[in-house]
Every structure is written in structure tokens, then in C-alpha cells.
MILO-695234 format. One record per atom (N, C-alpha, C, O): residue number from 1; residue in one letter; x negated, y negated, z negated. Coordinates in nm, 4 decimals. Example, Ala and Ser with C-alpha at 12.3 -4.5 7.8 and 13.67 -1.06 7.14 Angstrom:
 resi resn        x        y        z
    1    a  -1.3190   0.5690  -0.7800
    1    a  -1.2300   0.4500  -0.7800
    1    a  -1.3200   0.3300  -0.7800
    1    a  -1.4236   0.3319  -0.8465
    2    s  -1.2850   0.2250  -0.7080
    2    s  -1.3670   0.1060  -0.7140
    2    s  -1.2900  -0.0030  -0.7870
    2    s  -1.3409  -0.1138  -0.8039
//
This chain:
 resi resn        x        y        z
    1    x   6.7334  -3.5019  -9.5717
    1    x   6.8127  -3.3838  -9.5439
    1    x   6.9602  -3.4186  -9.5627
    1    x   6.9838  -3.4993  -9.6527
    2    x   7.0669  -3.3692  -9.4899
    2    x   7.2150  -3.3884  -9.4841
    2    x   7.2514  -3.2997  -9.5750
    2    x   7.2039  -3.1878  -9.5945
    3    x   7.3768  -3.3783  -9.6553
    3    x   7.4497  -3.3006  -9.7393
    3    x   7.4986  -3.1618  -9.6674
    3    x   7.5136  -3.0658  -9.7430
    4    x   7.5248  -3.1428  -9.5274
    4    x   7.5358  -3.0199  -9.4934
    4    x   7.4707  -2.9447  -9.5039
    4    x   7.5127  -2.8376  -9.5479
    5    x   7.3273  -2.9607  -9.4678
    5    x   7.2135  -2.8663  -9.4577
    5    x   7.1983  -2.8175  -9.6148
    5    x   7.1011  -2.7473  -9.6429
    6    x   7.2869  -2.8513  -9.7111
    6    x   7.2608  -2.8543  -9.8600
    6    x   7.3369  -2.7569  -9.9007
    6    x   7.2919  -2.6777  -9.9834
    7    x   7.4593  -2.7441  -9.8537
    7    x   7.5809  -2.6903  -9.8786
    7    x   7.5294  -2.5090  -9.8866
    7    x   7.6440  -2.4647  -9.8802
    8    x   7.4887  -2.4507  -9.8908
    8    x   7.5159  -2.3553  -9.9111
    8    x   7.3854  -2.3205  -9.9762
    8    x   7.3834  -2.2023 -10.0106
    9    x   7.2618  -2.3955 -10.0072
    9    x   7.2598  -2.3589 -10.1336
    9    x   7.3034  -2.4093 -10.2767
    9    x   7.2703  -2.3690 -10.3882
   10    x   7.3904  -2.5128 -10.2364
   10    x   7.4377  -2.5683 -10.3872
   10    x   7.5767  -2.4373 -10.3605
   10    x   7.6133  -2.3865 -10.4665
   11    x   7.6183  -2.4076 -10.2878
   11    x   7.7401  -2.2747 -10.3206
   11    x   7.6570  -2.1844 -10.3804
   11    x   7.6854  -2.1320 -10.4881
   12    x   7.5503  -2.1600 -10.3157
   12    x   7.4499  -2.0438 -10.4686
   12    x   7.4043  -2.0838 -10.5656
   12    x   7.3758  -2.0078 -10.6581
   13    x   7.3816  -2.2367 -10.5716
   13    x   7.4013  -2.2603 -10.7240
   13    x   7.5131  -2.2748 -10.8411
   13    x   7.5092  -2.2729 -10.9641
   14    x   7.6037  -2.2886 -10.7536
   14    x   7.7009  -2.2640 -10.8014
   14    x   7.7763  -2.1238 -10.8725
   14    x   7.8323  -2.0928 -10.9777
   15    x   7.7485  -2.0794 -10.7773
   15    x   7.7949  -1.9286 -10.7923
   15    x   7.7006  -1.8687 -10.8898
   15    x   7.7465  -1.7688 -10.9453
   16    x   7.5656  -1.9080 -10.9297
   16    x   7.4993  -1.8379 -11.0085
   16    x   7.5370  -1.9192 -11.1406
   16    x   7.5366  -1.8606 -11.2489
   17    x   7.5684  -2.0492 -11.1316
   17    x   7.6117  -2.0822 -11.3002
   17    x   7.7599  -2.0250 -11.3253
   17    x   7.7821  -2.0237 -11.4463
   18    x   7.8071  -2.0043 -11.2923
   18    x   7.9801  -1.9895 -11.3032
   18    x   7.9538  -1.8062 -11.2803
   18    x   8.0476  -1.7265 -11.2835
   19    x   7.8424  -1.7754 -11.2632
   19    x   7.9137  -1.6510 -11.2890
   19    x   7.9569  -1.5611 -11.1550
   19    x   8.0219  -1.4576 -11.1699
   20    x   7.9193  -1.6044 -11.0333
   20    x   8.0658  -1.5217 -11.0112
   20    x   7.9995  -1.4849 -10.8981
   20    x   7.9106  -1.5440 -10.8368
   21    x   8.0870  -1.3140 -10.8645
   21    x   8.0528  -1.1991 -10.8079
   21    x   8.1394  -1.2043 -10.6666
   21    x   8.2297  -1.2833 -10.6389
   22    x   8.0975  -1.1209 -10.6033
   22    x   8.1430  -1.0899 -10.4576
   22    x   8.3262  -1.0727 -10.4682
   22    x   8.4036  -1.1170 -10.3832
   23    x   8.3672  -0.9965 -10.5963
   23    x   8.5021  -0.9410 -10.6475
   23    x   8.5689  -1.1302 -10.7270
   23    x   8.6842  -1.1389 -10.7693
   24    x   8.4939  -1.2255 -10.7297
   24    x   8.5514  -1.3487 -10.7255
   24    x   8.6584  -1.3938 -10.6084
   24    x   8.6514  -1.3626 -10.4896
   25    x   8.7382  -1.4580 -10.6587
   25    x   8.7837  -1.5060 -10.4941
   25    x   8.6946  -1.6258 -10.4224
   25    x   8.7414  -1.6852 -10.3252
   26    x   8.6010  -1.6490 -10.4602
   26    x   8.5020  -1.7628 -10.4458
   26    x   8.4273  -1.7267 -10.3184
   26    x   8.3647  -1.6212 -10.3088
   27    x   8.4372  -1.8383 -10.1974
   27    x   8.4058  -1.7906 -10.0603
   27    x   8.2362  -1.7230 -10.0561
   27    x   8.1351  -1.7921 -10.0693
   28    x   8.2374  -1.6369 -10.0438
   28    x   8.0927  -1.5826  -9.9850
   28    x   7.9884  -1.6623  -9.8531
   28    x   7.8667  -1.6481  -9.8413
   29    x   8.0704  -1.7379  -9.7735
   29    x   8.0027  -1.8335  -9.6926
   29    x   8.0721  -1.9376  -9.6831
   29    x   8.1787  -1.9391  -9.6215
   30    x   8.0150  -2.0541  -9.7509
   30    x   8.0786  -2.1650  -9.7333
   30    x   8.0546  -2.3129  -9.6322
   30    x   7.9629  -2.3944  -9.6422
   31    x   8.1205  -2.3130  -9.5771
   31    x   8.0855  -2.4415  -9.4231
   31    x   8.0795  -2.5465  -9.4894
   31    x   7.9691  -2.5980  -9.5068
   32    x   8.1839  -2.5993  -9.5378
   32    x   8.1656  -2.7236  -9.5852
   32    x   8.2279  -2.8007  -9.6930
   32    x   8.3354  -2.7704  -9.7448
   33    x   8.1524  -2.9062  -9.7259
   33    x   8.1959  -2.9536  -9.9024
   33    x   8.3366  -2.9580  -9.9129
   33    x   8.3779  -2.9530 -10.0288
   34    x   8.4149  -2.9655  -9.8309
   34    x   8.5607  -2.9742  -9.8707
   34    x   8.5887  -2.8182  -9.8778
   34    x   8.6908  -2.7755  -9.9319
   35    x   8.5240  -2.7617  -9.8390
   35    x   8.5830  -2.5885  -9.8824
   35    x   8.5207  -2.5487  -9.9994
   35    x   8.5812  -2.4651 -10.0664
   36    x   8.4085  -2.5909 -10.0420
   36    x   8.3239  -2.5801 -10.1734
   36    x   8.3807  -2.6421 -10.3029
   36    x   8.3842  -2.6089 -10.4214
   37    x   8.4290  -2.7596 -10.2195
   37    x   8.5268  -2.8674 -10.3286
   37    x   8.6566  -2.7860 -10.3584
   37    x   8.7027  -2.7607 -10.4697
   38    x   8.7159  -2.7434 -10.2134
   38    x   8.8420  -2.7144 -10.2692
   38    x   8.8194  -2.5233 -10.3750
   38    x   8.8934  -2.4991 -10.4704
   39    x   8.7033  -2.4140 -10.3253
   39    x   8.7249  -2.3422 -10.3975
   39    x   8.6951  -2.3347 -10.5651
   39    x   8.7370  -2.2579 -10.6517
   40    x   8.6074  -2.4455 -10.5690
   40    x   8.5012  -2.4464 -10.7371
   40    x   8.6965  -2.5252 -10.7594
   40    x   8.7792  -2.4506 -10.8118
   41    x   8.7232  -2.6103 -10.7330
   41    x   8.8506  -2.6836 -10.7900
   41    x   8.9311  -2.5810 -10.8536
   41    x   8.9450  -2.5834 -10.9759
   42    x   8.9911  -2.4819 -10.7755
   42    x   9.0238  -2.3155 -10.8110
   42    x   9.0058  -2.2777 -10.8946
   42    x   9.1013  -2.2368 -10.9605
   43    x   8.8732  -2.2669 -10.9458
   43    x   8.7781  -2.2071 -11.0093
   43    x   8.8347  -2.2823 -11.1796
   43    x   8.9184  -2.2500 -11.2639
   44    x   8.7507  -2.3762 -11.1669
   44    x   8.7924  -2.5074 -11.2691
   44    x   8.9194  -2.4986 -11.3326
   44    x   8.9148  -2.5124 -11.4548
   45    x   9.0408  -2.4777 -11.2782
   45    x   9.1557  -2.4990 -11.2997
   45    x   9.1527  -2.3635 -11.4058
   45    x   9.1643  -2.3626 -11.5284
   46    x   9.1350  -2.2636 -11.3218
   46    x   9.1197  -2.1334 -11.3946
   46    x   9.0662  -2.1172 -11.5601
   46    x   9.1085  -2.0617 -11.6615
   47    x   8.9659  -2.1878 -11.5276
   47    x   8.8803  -2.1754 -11.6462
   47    x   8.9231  -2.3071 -11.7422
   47    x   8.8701  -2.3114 -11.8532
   48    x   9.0076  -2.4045 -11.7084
   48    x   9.0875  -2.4676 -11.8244
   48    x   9.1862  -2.3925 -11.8860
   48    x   9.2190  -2.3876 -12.0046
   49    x   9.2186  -2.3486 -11.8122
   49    x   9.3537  -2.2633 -11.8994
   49    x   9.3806  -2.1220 -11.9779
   49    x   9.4635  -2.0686 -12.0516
   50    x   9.2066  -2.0874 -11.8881
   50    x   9.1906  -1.9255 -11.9835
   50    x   9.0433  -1.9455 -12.0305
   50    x   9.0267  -1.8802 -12.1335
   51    x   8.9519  -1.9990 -11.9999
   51    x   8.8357  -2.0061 -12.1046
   51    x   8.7734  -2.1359 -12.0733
   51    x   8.6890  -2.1435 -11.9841
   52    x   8.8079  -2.2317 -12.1375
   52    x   8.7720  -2.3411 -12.1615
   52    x   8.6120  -2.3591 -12.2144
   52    x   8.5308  -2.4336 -12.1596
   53    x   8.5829  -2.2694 -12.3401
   53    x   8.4356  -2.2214 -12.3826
   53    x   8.3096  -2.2508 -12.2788
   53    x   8.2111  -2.3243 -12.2717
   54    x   8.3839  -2.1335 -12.1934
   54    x   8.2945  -2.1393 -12.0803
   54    x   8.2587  -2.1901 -11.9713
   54    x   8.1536  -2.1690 -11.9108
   55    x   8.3393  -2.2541 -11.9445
   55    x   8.3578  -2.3974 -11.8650
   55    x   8.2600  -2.5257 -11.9264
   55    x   8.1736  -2.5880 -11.8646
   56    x   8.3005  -2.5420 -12.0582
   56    x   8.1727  -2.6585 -12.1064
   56    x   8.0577  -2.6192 -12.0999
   56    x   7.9666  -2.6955 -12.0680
   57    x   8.0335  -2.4571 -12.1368
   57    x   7.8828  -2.3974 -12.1663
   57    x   7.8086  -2.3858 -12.0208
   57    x   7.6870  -2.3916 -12.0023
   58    x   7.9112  -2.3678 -11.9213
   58    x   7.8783  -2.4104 -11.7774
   58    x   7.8255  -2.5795 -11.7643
   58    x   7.7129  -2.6290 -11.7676
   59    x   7.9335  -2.6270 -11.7517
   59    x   7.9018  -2.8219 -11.7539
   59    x   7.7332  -2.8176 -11.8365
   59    x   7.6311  -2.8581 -11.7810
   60    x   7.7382  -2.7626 -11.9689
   60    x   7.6247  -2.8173 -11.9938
   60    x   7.4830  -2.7767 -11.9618
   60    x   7.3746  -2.8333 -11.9758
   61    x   7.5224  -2.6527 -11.9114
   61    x   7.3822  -2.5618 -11.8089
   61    x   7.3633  -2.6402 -11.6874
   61    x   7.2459  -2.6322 -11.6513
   62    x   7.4523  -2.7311 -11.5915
   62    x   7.4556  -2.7569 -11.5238
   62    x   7.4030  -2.8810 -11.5463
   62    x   7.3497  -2.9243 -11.4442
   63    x   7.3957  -2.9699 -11.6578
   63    x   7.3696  -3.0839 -11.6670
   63    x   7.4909  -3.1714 -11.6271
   63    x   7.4665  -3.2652 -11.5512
   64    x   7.5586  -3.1615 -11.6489
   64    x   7.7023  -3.2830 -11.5790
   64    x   7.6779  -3.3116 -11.7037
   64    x   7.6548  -3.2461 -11.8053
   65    x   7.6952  -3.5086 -11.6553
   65    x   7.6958  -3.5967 -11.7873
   65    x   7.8158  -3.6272 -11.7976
   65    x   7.9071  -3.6699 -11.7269
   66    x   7.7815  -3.5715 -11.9839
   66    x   7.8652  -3.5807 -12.0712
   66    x   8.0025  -3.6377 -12.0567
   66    x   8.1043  -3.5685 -12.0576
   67    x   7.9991  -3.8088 -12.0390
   67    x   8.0715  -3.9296 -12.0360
   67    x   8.1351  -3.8614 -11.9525
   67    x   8.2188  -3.7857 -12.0017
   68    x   8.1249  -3.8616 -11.8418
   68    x   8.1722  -3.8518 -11.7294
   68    x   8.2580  -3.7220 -11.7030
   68    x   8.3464  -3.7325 -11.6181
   69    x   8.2332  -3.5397 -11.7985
   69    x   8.3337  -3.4902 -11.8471
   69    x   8.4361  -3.5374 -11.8846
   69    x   8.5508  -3.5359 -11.8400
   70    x   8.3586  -3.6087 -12.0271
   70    x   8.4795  -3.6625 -12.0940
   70    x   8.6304  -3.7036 -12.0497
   70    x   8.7444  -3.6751 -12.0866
   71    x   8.5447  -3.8205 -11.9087
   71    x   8.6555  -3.8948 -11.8557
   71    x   8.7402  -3.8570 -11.7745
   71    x   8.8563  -3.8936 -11.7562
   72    x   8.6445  -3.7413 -11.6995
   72    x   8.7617  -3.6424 -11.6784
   72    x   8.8074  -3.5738 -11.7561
   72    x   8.6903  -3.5358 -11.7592
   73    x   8.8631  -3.5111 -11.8309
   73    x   8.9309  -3.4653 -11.9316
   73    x   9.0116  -3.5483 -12.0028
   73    x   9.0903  -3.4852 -12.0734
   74    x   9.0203  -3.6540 -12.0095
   74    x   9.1094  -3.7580 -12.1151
   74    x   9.1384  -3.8325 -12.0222
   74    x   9.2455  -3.8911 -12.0382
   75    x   9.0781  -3.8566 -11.9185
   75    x   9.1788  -3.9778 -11.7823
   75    x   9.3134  -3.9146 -11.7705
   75    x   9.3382  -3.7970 -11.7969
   76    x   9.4235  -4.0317 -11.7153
   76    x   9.5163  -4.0064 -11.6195
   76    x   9.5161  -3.9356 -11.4971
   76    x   9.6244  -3.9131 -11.4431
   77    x   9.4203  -3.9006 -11.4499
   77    x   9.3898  -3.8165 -11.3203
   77    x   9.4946  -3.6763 -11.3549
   77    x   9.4795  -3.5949 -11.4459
   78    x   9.5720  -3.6790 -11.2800
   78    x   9.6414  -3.5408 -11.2473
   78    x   9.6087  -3.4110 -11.2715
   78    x   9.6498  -3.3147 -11.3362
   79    x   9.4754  -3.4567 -11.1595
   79    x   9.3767  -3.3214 -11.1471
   79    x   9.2596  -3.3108 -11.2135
   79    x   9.1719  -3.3542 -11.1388
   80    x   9.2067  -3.2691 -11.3329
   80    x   9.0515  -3.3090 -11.3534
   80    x   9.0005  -3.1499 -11.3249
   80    x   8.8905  -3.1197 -11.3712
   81    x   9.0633  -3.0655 -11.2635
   81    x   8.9875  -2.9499 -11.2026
   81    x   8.9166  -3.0492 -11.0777
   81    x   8.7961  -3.0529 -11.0525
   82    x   8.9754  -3.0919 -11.0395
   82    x   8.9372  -3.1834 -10.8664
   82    x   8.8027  -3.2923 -10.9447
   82    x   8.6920  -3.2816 -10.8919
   83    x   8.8126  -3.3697 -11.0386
   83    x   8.7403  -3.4222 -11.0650
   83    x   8.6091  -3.4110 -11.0933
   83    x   8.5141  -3.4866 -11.0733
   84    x   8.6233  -3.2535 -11.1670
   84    x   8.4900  -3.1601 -11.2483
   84    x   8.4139  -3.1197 -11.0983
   84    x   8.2978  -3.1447 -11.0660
   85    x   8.5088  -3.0561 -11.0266
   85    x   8.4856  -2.9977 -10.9453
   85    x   8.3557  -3.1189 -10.8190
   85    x   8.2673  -3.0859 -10.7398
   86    x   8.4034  -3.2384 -10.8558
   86    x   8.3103  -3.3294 -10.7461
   86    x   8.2485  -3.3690 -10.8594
   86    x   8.2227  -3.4488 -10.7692
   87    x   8.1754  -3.4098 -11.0063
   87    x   8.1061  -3.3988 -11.0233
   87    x   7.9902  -3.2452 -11.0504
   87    x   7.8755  -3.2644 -11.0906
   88    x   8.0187  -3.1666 -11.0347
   88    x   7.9740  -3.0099 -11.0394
   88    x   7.8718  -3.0053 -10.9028
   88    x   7.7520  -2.9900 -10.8789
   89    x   7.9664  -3.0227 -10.8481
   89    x   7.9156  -3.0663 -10.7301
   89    x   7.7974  -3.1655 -10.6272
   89    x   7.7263  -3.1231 -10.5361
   90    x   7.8057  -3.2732 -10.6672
   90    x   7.7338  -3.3658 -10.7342
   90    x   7.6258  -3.3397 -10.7612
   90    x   7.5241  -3.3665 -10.6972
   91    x   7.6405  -3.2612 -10.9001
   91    x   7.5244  -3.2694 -10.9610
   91    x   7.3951  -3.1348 -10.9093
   91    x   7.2734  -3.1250 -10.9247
   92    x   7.4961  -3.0529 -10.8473
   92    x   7.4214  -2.8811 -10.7516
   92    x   7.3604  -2.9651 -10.6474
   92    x   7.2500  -2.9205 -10.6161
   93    x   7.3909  -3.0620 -10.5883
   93    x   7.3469  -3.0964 -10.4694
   93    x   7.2288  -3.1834 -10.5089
   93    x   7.1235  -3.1595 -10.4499
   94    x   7.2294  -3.2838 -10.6023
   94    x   7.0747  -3.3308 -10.6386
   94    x   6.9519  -3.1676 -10.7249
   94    x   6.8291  -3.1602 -10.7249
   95    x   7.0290  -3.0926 -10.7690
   95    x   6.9267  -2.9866 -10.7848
   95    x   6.8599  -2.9095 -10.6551
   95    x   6.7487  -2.8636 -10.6289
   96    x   6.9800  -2.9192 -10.5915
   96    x   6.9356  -2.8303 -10.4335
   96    x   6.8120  -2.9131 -10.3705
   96    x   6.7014  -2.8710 -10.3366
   97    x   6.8598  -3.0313 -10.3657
   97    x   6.7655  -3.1470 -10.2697
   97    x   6.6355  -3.1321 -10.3352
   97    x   6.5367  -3.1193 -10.2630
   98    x   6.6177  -3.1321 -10.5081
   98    x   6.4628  -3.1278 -10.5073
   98    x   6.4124  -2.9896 -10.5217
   98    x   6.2906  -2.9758 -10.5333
   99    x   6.4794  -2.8980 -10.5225
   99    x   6.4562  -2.7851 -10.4798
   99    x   6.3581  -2.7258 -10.3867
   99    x   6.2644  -2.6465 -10.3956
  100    x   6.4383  -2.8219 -10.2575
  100    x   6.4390  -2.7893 -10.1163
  100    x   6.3400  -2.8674 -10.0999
  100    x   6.2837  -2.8318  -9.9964
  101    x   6.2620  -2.9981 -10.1684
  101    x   6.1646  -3.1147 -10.1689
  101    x   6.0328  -2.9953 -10.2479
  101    x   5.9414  -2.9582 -10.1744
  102    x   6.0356  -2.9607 -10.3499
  102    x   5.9779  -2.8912 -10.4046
  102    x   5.9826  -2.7247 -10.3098
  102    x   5.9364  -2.6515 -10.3973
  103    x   5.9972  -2.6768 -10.2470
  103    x   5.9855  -2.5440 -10.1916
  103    x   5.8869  -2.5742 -10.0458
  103    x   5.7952  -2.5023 -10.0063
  104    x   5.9520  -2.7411  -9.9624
  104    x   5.8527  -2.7802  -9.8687
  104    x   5.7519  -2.8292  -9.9012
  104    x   5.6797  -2.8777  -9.8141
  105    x   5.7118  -2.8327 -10.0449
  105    x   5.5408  -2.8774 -10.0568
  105    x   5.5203  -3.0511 -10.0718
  105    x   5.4091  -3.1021 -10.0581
  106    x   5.6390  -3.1285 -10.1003
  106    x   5.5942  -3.2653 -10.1018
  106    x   5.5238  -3.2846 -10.1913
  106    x   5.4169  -3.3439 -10.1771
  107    x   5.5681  -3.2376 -10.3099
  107    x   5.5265  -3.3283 -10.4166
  107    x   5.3744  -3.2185 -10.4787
  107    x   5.3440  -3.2106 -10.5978
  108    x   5.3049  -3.1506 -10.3731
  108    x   5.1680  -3.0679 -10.3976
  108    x   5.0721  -3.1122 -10.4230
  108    x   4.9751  -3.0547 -10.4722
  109    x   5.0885  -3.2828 -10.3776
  109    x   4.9695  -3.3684 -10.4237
  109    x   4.9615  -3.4222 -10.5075
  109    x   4.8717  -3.5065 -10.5073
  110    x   5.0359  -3.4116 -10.6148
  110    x   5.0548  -3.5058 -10.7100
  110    x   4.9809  -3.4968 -10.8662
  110    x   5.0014  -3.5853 -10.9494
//
């Protein structure tokens, strides 16, 4: 399956860990990973600067490894909203895929 065909349910997975409602500015239909990338980035930025709390308690519902927070957060990177934001990402899209593996019945024989 193509990361496109993925994209909009990792935007509902998204949208269901983070919280966020129709009254979000968070796109209601999203085309493609660079619009998903660029709105969760938004998002991210937001939530460093006014609730940080909930941002990790997110990361860790989500499973984003650890390290790899970290390094965003303590790298030189400019942006680690942009960074979080493609591993977040990342990591919605391997949940979606076995999701979507698990909803078509592969693994029924097992």
C-alpha cells in the first residue's frame, strides 16, 4: 500500500491522539504528507510553548522513540516542531499500515 493511500488515516490518527476537534485549525481533509507535515508541525510548535506536558504524554501514547525525541529536542535543528512532527508521523503511518493489514484479514491465519 502507498504512503498516500495511508494519509488520511494516519491524519485520524493523529487527530485522535492530539486531541483535536473540528474548532482546531488542523485540516479536516488532508491530501498529502506535506500538508499533514506542515499542519501537525503547527500543532507541535504550539504545544512547546504552551503545554509541553502534553506533548510528551502525546509522544508517549504514540510510541515515538524516546532517543529520537530526545534528539530532537537537544539537537541544533532550528525546528524540532518539523522534526517531531516527521517522526509523529512516521510512527501513525506504521500503525495505519498494520491496521489496514489487520482490517484486510492477512494475518487470520495465523
Amino acid at each position: 500500500m502507498s504512503q498516500n493511500e495511508l494519509i488520511p488515516l494516519t491524519a485520524k490518527l493523529i487527530k485522535t491522539d492530539f486531541r483535536l476537534t473540528e474548532d482546531d485549525s488542523f485540516p479536516t481533509s488532508v491530501v498529502s504528507r506535506g500538508e499533514l507535515l506542515q499542519a501537525l508541525a503547527e500543532r507541535i510548535a504550539y504545544l512547546l510553548d504552551h503545554d509541553f506536558e502534553f506533548l510528551m504524554q502525546a509522544l508517549y501514547r504514540i510510541d515515538v522513540n524516546e532517543n529520537k525525541v530526545k534528539m530532537a529536542l537537544q539537537g541544533e535543528s532550528d525546528n524540532p516542531a518539523q522534526i517531531l512532527a516527521e517522526l509523529i508521523i512516521e510512527r501513525e503511518m506504521q500503525k495505519a499500515e498494520t491496521r489496514r493489514k489487520y482490517a484486510n484479514g492477512l494475518f487470520s491465519n495465523l
